[in-house]
C-alpha positions as CSV (number, residue, x, y, z in Angstrom):
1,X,51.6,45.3,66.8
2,X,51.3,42.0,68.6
3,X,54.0,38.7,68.5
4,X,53.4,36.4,65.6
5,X,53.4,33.6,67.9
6,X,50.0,32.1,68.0
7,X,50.2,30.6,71.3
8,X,51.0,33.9,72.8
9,X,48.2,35.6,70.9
10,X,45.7,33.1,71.9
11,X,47.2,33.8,75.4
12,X,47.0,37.3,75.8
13,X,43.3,37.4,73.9
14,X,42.3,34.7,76.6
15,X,43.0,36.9,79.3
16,X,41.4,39.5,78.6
17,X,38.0,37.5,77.8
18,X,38.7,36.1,81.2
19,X,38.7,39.5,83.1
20,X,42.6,39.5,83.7
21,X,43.6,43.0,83.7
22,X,46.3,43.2,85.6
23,X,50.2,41.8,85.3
24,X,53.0,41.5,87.3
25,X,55.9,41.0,84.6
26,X,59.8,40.3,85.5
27,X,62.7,40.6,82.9
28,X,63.9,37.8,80.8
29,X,64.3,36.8,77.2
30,X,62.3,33.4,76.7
31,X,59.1,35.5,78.0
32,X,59.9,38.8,76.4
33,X,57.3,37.9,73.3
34,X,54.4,37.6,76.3
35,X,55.5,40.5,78.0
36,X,55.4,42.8,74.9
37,X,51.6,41.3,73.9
38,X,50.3,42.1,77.6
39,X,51.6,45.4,77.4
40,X,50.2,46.1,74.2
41,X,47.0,45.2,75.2
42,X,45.2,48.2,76.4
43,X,43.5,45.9,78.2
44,X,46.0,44.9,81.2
45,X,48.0,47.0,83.2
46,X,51.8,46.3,83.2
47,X,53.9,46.5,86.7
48,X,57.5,45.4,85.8
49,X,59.1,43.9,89.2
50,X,62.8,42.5,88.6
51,X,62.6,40.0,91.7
52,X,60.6,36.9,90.4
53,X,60.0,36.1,94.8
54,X,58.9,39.5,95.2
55,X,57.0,39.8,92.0
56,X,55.1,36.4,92.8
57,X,53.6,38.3,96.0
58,X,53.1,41.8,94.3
59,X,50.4,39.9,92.1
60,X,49.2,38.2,95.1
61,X,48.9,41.8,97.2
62,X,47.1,43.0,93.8
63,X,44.7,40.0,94.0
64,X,43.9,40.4,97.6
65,X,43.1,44.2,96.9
66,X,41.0,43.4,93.7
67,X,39.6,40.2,94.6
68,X,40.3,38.8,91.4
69,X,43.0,37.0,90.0
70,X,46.3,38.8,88.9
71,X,49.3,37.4,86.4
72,X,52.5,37.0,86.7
73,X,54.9,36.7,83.9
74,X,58.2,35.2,84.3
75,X,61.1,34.1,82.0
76,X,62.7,30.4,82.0
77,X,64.4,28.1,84.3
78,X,65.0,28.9,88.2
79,X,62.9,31.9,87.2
80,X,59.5,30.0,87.1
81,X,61.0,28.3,91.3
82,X,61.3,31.8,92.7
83,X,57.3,32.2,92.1
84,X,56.5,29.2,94.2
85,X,56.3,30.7,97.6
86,X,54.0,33.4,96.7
87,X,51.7,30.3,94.8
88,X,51.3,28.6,97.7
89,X,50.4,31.4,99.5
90,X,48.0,32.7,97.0
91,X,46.4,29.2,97.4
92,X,46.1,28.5,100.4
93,X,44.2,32.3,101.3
94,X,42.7,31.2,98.2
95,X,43.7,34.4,96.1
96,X,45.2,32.9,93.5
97,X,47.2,34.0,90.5
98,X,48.1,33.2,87.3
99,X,51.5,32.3,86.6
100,X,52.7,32.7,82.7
101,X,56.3,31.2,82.1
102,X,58.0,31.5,79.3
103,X,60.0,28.3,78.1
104,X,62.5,26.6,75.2
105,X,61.2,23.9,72.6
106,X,60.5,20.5,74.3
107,X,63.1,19.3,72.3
108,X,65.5,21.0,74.4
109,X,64.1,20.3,77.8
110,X,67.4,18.5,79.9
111,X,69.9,18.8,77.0
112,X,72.8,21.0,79.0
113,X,71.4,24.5,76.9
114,X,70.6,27.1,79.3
115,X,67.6,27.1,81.3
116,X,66.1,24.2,80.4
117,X,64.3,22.7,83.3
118,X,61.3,20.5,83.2
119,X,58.5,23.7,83.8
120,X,55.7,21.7,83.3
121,X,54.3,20.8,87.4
122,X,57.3,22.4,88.8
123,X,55.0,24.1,91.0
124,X,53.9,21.2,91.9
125,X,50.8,20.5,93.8
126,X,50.5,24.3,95.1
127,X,48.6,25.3,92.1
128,X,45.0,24.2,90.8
129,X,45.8,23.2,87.5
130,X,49.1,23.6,85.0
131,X,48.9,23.1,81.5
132,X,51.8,23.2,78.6
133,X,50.7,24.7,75.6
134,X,51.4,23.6,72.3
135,X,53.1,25.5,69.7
136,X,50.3,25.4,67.4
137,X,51.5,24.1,63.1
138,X,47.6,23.2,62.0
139,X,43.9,23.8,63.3
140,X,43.8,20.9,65.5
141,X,46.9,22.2,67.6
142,X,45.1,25.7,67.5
143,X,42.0,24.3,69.2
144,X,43.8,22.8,72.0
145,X,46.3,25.5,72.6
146,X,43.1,27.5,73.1
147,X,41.0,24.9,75.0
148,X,44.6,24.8,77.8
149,X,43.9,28.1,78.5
150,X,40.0,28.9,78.8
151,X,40.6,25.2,80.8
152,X,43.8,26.9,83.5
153,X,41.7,30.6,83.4
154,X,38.3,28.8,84.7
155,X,39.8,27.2,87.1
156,X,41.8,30.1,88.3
157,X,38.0,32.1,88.5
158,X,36.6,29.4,90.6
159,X,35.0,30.4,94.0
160,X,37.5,29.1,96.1
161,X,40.3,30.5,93.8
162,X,43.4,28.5,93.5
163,X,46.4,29.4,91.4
164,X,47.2,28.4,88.0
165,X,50.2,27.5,85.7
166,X,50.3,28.2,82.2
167,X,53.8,27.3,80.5
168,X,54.7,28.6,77.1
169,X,57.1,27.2,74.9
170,X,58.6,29.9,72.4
171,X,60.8,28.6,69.5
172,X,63.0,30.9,67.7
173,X,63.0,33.5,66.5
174,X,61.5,35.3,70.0
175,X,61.0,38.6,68.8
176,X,59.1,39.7,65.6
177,X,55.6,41.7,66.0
178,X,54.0,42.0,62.5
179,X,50.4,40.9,63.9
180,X,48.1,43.7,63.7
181,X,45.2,41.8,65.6
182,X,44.8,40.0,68.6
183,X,42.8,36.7,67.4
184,X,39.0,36.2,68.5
185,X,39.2,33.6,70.3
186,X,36.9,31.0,71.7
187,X,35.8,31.6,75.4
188,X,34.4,29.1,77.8
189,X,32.5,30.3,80.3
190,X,32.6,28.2,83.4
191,X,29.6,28.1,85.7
192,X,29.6,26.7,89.8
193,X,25.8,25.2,90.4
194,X,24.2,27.7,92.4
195,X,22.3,26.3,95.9
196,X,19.4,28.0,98.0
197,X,21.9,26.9,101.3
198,X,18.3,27.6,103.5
199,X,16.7,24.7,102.0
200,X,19.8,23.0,101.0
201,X,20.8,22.4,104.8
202,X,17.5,23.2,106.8
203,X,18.7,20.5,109.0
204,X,21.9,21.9,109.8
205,X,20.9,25.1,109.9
206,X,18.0,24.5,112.6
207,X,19.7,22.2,114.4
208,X,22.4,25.4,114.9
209,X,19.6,27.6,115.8
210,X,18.0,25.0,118.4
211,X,21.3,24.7,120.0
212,X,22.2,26.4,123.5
213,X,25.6,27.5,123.2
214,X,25.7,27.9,119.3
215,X,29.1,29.3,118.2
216,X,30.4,30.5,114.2
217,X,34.1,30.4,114.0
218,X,35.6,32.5,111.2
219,X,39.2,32.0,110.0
220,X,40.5,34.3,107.1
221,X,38.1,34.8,104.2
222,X,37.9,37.9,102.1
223,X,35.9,40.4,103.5
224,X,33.2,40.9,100.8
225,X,32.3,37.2,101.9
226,X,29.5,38.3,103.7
227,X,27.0,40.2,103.8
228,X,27.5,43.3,106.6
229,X,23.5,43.1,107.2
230,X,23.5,39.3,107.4
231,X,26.5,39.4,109.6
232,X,25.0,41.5,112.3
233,X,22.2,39.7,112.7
234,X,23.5,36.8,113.3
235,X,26.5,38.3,115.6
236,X,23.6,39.6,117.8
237,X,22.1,36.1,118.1
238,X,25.2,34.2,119.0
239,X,28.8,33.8,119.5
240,X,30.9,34.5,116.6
241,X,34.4,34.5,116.9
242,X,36.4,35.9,114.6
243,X,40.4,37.9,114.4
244,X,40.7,41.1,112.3
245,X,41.7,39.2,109.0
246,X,38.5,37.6,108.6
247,X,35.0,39.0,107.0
248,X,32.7,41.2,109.0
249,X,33.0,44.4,111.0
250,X,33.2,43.4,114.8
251,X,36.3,42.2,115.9
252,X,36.2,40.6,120.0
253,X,39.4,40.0,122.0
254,X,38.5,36.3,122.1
255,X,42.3,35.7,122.4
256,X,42.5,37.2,125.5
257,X,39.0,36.2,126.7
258,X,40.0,32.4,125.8
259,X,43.1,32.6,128.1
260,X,41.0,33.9,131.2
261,X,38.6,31.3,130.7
262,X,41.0,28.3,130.7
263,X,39.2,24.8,131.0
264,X,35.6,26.3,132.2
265,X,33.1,23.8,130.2
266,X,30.3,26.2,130.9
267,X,32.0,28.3,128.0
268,X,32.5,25.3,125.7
269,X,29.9,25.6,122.6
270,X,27.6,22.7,121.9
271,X,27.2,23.5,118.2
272,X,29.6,24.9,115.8
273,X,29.5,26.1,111.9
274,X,33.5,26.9,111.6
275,X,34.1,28.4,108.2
276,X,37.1,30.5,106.4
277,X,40.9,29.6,106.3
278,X,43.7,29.8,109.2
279,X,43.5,31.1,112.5
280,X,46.3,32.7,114.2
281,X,45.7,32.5,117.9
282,X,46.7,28.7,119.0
283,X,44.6,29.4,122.2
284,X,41.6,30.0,120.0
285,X,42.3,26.5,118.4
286,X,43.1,24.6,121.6
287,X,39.6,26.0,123.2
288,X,38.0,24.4,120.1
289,X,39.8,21.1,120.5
290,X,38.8,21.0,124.2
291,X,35.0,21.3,123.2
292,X,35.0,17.2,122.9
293,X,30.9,17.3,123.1
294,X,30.5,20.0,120.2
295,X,28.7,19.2,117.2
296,X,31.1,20.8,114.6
297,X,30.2,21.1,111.1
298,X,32.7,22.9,108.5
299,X,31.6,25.6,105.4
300,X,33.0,25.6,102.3
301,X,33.0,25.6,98.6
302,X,35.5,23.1,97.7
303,X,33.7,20.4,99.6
304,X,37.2,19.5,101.6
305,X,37.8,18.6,104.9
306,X,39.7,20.5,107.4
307,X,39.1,18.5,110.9
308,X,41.1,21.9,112.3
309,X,39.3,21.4,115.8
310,X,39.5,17.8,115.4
311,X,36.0,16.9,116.2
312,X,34.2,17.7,112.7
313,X,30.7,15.7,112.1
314,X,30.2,16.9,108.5
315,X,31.3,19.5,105.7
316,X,28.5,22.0,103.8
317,X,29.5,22.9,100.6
318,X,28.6,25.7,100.7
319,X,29.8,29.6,101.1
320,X,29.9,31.6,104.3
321,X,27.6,33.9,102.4
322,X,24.8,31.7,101.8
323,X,25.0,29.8,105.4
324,X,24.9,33.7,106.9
325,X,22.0,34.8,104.9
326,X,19.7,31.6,105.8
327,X,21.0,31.5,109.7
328,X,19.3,35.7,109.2
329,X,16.6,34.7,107.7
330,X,15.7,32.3,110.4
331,X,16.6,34.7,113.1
332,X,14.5,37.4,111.2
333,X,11.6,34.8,111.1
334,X,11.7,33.9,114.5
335,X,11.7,37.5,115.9
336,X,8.3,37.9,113.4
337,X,6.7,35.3,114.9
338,X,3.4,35.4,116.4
339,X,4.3,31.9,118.2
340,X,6.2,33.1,121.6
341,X,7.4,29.4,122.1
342,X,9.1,29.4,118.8
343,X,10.7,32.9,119.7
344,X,11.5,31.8,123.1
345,X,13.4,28.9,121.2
346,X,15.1,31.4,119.4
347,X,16.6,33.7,122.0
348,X,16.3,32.8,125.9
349,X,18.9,29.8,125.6
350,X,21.7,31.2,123.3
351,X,21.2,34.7,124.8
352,X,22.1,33.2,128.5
353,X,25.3,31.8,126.3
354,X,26.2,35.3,125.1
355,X,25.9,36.6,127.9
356,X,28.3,34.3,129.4
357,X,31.1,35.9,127.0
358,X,29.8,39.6,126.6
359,X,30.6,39.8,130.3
360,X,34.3,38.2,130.0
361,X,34.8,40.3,126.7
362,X,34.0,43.4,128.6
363,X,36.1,43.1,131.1
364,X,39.0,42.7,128.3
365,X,37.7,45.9,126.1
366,X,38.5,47.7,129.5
367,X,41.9,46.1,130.1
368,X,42.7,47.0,126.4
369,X,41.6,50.8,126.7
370,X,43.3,51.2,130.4
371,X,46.8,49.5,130.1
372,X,49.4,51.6,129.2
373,X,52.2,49.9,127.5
374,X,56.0,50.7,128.5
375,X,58.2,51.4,125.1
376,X,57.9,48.4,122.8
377,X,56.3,46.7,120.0
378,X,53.1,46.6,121.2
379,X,53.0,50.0,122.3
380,X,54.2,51.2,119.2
381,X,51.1,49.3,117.2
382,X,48.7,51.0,119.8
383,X,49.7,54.2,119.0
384,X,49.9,53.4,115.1
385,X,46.4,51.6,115.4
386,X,45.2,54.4,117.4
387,X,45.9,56.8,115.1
388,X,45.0,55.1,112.2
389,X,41.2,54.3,113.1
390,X,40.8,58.0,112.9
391,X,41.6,58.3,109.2
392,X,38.4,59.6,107.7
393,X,39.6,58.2,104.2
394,X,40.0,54.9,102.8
395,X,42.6,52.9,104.3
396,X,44.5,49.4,103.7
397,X,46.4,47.6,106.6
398,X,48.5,44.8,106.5
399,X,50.3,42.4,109.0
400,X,53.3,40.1,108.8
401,X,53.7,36.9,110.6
402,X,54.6,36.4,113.9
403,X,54.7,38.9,116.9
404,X,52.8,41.8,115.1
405,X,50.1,40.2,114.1
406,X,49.5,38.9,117.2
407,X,49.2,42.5,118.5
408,X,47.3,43.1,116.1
409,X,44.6,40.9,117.4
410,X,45.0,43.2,120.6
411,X,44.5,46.7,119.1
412,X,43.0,46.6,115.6
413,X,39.5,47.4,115.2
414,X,39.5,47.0,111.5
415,X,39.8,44.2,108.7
416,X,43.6,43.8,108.0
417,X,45.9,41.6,105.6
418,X,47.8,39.2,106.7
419,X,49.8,36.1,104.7
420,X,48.2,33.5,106.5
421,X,47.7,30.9,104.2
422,X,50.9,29.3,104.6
423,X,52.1,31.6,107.3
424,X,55.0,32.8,105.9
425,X,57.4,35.8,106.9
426,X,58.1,36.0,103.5
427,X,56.4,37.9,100.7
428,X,55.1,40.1,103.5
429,X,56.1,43.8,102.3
430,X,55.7,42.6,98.4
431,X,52.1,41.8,99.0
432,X,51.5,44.6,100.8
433,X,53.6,47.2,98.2
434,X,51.5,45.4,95.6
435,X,48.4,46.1,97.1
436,X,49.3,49.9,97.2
437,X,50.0,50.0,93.5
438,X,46.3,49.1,92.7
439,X,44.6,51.2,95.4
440,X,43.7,54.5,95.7
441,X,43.8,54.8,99.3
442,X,46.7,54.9,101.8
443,X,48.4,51.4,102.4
444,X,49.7,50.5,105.4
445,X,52.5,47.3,106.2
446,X,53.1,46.6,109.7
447,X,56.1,44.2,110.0
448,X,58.4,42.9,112.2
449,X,62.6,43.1,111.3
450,X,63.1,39.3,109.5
451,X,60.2,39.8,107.7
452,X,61.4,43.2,106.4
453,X,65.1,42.3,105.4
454,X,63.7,39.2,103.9
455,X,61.9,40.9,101.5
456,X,63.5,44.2,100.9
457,X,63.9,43.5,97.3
458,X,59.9,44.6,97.2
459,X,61.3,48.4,97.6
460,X,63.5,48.1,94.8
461,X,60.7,49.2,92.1
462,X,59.5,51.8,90.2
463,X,55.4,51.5,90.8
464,X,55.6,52.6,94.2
465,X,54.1,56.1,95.6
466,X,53.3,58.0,99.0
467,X,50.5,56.1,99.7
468,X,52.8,52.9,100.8
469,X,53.6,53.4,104.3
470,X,55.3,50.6,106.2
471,X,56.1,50.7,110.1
472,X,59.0,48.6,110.8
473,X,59.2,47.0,114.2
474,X,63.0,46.1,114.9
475,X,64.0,44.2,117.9
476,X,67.1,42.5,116.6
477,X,65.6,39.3,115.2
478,X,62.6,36.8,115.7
479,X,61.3,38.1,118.8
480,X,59.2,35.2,119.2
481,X,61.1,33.0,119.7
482,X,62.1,35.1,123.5
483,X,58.9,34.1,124.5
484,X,58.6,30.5,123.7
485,X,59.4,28.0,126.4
486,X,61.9,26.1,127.2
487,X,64.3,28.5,124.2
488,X,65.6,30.8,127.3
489,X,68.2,28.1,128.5
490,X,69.4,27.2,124.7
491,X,73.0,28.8,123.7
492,X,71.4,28.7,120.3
493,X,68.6,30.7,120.4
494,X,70.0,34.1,119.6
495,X,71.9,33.4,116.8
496,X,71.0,30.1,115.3
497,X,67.2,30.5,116.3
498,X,65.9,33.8,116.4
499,X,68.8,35.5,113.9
500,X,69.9,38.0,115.7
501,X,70.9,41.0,113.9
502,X,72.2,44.6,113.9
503,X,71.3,46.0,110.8
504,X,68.8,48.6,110.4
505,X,66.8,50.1,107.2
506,X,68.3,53.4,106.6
507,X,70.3,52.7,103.8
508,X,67.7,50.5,101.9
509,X,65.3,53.5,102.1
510,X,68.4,55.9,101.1
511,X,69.2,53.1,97.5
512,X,65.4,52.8,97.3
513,X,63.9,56.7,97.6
514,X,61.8,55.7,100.6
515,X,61.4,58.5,102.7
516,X,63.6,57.3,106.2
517,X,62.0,57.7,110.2
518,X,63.3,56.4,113.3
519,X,62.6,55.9,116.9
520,X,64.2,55.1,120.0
521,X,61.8,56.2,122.6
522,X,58.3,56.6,123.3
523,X,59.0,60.0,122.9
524,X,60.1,59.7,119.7
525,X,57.5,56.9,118.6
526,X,55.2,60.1,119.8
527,X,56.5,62.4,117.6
528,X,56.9,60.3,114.6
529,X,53.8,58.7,114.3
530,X,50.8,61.1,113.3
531,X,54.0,62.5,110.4
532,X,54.0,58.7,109.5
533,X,50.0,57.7,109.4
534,X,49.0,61.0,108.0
535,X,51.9,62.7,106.5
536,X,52.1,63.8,102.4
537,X,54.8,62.3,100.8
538,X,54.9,61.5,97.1
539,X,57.4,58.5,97.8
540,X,56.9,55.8,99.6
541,X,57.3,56.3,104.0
542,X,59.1,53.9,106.5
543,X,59.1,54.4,110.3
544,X,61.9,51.9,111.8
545,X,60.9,51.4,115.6
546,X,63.6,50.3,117.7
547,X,62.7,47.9,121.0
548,X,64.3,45.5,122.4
549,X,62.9,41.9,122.3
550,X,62.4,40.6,125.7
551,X,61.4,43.6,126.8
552,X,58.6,43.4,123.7
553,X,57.8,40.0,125.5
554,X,57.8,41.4,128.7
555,X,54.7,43.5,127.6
556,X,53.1,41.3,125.8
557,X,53.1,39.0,128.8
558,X,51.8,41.9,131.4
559,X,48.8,42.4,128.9
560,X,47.8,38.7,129.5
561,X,48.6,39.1,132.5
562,X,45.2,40.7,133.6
């Protein structure tokens, strides 16, 4: 039996016709009503998460794994603030998710009873759209309780994904359930204009493949966002430089290849399609903002412009997938060609270009495979990454912020997950837990220790199983912040700045039922790790690596250091 609240029934029928299937729903009173019709429904999945911070990012991780978007369902007052990290997050990597929360009469809005906050906007411009709905007394109410949500639920399902707010005020009395039906209800389909991007942009596109030096830089997209066929072709005709959280399977030490190559103008591309979100390597960026003579143009959906390399000429609206499948078409048509002029136009100029980095990028594949870190972070994620390229199965991996995923960009030759749409420590380990409760296969969380006691509160549930695995890297605090300079002659840094710390996750695991591993040493780290990647264990698995954090800089530096 469903709630006899209408607005609630429209709601939860709504979603389903929308192709939510999947809730993340937190305790609470004013939202009880919604969470009994969603689980109900046989149509969603229920995952009850008590912290509304952490809960915010499960849905997010459960988005990111699924691709689509994911609710979450939270009671009244501060409740509905705690979400608002994990929103902005979810728009910003543009995997948005629905937020449902519950609410008091209008009547009562600001009138000293409890939890009686303004909720409509309070999150503000982080989401795509927020609507109130009505509590609906006649036909005419009904309509536009049900036009609010197929209006919030289309946006949310729009290409470039934003999140949405849907507020719900629930007069008393909250809890009877005599409704035997959930309503038919009235569903809008929304429908982006489809463009042939080939013809759409033929000028773009054959100015880019006219050019000498032509260059595609990909920030984080989702990984489906093009295709693998159209992506190789194109990698084999120019320079495409990309980190492990964005689409496509070859990932190039372009970090590292960028520092060696310092102000040499002879690498600087003369045309550029940059297209995805955020990048994380500031040396990537600064190359790009160097390239003064570029011609830059920027790819995507929404039609906005991000001048990131502050030198754009234009904006295609446009998706990655589209501009990829003309730039292979051309390639595949000018490889075809009878005319060996046209092909010559095709190959002999950008080919002396890739050659130019294929032979810089070499030489860092071999500095990669050859050094041998001393004990420290980023030893620890070469042995973990090592090990984990060699799972024949299925496997998910995700980053924090900061230091790890900077290693990351060293040593992982596989798409990861990373919170980098408003780049974050927070949310990190939610995301990643929630991503393991909607996967079959083995989910991974590399983090560093802030980022971990931040968001411990995303152990502290019920969903999670063996096949959540997170390797803890704890130096003490932000080791960043030891390798920034100008912080080494501050009496602030260690415990203002970088939070120095001496706690350690043992007893979290013990309160939590996460299976508990340590190491102090590399041999240790040795022993611990293949039992960590590739281990049974029907409960969740953490593997706490102590180092020390200038010595973690230290290394990191010697890498460069080539």
């Amino acid at each position: 039996m469903y709630s006899d609240k209408t607005n609630i029934n429209i709601l939860t029928s709504l979603l389903v016709r929308h192709g939510i299937r999947h809730a993340v729903v937190c305790p609470g009173s004013r939202n009880g009503a919604i969470i009994h019709n969603l689980n109900e429904c046989p149509y969603i999945t229920c995952y009850a998460v008590t912290d509304e911070r952490s809960a915010g990012f499960y849905a997010l991780g459960m988005a990111k794994a699924l691709e689509q978007p994911v609710a979450v369902c939270v009671t009244s007052g501060s409740a509905l603030l705690n979400v608002l990290p994990a929103v902005a997050e979810a728009t910003y990597s543009h995997n948005g998710i629905v937020v449902i929360s519950g609410d008091r009469p209008q009547a009562w809005i600001d009138q000293n009873d409890g939890q009686t906050i303004p909720q409509p906007d309070a999150l503000g411009k982080f989401v795509g759209m927020s609507v109130q709905l009505p509590e609906p007394k006649d036909e005419t109410e009904r309509w536009y309780c049900n036009r609010m949500v197929n209006e919030a639920l289309g946006m949310a399902r729009r290409s470039y994904r934003p999140s949405v707010h849907i507020n719900v005020p629930i007069s008393r009395p909250l809890f009877e359930f005599n409704t035997s039906e959930l309503p038919h209800e009235r569903y809008i389909k929304c429908i982006e204009g489809a463009m042939d991007a080939h013809k759409a942009y033929a000028d773009v596109i054959s100015s880019f493949m006219e050019a000498s030096r032509p260059m595609i830089v990909l920030g984080q997209m989702a990984f489906s966002a093009i295709s693998i066929q159209d992506f190789i072709k194109v990698y084999e005709y120019c320079i495409v430089v990309k980190e492990p959280m964005s689409a496509g399977p070859r990932f190039d030490l372009f970090d590292a290849a960028i520092k060696d190559i310092g102000n040499n103008e002879e690498f600087y591309p003369n045309m550029v399609l940059y297209m995805g979100g955020t990048i994380v390597s500031s040396d990537i960026r600064t190359f790009l903002r160097n390239a003064k003579d570029a011609e830059i143009w920027e790819i995507n959906e929404e039609g906005c412009v991000h001048d990131l390399f502050m030198n754009t000429c234009g904006v295609l609206t446009a998706s990655p997938g589209e501009i990829f499948a003309a730039l292979a078409l051309e390639i595949e048509n000018g490889a075809a060609s009878d005319d060996t002029d046209a092909f010559e136009l095709l190959t002999e100029s950008p080919s002396a270009y890739r050659n130019l980095w294929d032979c810089v990028l070499a030489k860092w594949y071999t500095r990669r495979k050859e050094f041998e870190p001393q004990y420290s972070q980023l030893a620890a994620i070469r042995c973990f990454e090592n090990l984990v390229t060699w799972n024949t199965e299925e496997f998910f991996v995700h980053y924090a912020n900061s230091m790890v995923v900077r290693a990351a960009d060293i040593y992982a030759d596989h798409r990861i997950f990373v919170n980098r749409g408003v780049n974050g420590i927070d949310g990190s380990i939610s995301t990643a837990a929630g991503h393991s409760v909607v996967a079959d296969a083995m989910v991974y969380c590399v983090t560093g220790d802030l980022s971990f006691f931040y968001d411990q509160n995303a152990l502290w549930n019920r969903n999670l199983a063996g096949n959540f695995r997170i390797l803890l890297i704890n130096n003490g605090g932000g080791g960043i912040f030891y390798g920034l300079p100008g912080l080494d002659g501050t009496a602030s840094r260690d415990k203002f700045i970088a939070g120095c710390h001496n706690t350690n996750a043992e007893g979290i695991c013990q309160q939590n039922d996460v299976a508990y591993m340590a190491a102090h040493n590399m041999d240790e780290l040795n022993d611990m790790m293949p039992r960590f990647v590739r281990g049974d264990s029907d409960r969740p698995v953490l593997l706490e690596v102590f180092t020390d954090a200038e010595t973690d800089n230290s290394v990191m530096k010697q890498f460069f250091d080539y």
